[in-house]
C-alpha positions in Angstrom: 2.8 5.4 -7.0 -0.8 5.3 -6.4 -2.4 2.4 -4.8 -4.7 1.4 -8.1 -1.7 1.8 -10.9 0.0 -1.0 -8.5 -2.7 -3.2 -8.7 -3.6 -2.2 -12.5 -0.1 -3.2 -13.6 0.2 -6.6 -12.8 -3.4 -7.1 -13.9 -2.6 -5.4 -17.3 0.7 -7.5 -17.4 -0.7 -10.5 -16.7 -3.8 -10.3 -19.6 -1.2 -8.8 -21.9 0.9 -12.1 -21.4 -1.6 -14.6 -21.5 -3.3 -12.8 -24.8 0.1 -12.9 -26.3 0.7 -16.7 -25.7 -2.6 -17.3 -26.5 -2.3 -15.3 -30.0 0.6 -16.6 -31.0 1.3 -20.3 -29.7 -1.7 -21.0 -28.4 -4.0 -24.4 -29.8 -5.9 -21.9 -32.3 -2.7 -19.4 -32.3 -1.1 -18.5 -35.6 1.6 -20.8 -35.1 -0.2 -23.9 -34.8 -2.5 -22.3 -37.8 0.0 -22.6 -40.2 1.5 -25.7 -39.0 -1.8 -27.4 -39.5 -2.2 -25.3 -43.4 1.5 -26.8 -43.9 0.0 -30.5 -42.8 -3.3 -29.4 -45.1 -1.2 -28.7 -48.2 1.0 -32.1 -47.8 -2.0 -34.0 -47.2 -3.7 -32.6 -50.3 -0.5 -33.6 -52.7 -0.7 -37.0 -50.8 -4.4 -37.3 -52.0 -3.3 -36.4 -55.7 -0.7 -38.5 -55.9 -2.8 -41.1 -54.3 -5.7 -40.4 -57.2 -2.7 -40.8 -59.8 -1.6 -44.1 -58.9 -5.4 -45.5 -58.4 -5.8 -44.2 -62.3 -3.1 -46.2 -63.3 -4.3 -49.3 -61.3 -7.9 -48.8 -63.1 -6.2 -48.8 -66.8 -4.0 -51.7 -65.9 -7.1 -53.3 -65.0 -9.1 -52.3 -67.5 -6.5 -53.6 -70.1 -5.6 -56.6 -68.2 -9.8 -57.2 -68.4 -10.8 -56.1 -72.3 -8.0 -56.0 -74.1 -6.3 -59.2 -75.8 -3.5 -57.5 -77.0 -2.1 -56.6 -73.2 -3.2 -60.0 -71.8 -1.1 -61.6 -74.1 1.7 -59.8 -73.4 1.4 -60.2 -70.0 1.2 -63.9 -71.0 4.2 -64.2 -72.9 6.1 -62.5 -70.4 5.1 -64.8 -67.4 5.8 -67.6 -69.7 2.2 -68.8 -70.0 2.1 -68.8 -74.3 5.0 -68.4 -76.6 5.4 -66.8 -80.3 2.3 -67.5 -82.7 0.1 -69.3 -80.0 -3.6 -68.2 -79.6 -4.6 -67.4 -76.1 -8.2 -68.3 -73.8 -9.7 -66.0 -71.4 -11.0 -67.8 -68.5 -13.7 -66.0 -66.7 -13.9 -64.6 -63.2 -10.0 -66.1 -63.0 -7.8 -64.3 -60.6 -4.3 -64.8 -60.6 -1.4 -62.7 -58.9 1.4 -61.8 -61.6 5.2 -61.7 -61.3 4.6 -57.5 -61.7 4.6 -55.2 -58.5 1.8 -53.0 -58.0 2.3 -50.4 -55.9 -1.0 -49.5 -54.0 0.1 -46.1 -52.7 2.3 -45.2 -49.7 1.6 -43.8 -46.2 1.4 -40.5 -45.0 2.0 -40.8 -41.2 0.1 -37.3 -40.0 2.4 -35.0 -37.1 0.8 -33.6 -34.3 0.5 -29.9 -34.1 3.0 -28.1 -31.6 0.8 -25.4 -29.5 1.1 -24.2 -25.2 -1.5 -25.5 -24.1 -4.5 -23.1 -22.2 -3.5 -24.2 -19.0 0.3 -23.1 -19.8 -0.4 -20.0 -21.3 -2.5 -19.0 -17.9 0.2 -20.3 -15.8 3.1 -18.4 -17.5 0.6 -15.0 -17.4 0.1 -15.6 -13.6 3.7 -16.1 -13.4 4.6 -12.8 -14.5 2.1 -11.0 -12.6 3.3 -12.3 -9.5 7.0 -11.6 -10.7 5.6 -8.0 -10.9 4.4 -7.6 -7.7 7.1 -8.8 -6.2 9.4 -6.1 -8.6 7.1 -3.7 -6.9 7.7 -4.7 -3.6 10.9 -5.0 -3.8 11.2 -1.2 -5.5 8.8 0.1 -2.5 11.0 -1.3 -0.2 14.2 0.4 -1.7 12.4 3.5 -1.8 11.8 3.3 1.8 15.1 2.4 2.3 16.9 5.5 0.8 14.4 8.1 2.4 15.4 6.5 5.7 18.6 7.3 5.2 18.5 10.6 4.2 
């Protein structure tokens, strides 16, 4: 084997390794792309559903505010005015109400998995030194059996 093919190889090993890491499960690879377009599409539902339950919230508002007919509902369900009693609307009067509002929930957000650069370099090295040392190895056993012949 000619002395330049046993310097290309590792070379061409080593750059096809790291180009293939990098490619594929590298920090901008197409692994961690569609791990991140899965995280996109889950956080765009999130959003929706987020927008849904603020557009309830501003109705239940905006009825609790305006309209007498859901305040006194509300009223005669919390116990504040029974059956044929008229009802007063005190201004810029906040109180909390035996209902549950829920506010939304939380999305907690996951990391992308990726090898890192310095990885990726490290296992390409690592198999262009494991080359060289096939090809030593395979110059010494051709050595060895013309010797003995």
């Amino acid at each position: 084997m000619k002395i330049y093919f046993k310097v290309l190889i590792p070379i061409f090993i080593t750059v096809f390794a790291y180009t293939v890491l990098t490619v594929f499960l590298g920090p901008k690879g197409i692994y961690a792309q569609h791990f991140i377009e899965g995280q996109r599409d889950i956080l765009v539902n999130h959003v929706r559903s987020l927008r849904q339950t603020g557009e309830d919230l501003d109705s239940l508002i905006r009825n609790l505010t305006y309209d007498p007919e859901t305040i006194a509902i509300y009223a005669h369900e919390l116990g504040y005015i029974y059956d044929n009693e008229g009802i007063i609307k005190l201004v810029n009067f906040n109180s909390g109400f035996g209902k549950s509002l829920n506010p939304g929930t939380i999305l907690k957000i996951e990391t992308p998995y990726f090898l890192s650069d310095y990885i990726c370099k490290t296992i390409a090295a690592s198999l262009g030194i494991i080359v060289i040392i096939f090809q030593m190895l395979a110059v010494r056993k051709d050595g060895y059996f013309k010797k003995r012949s």
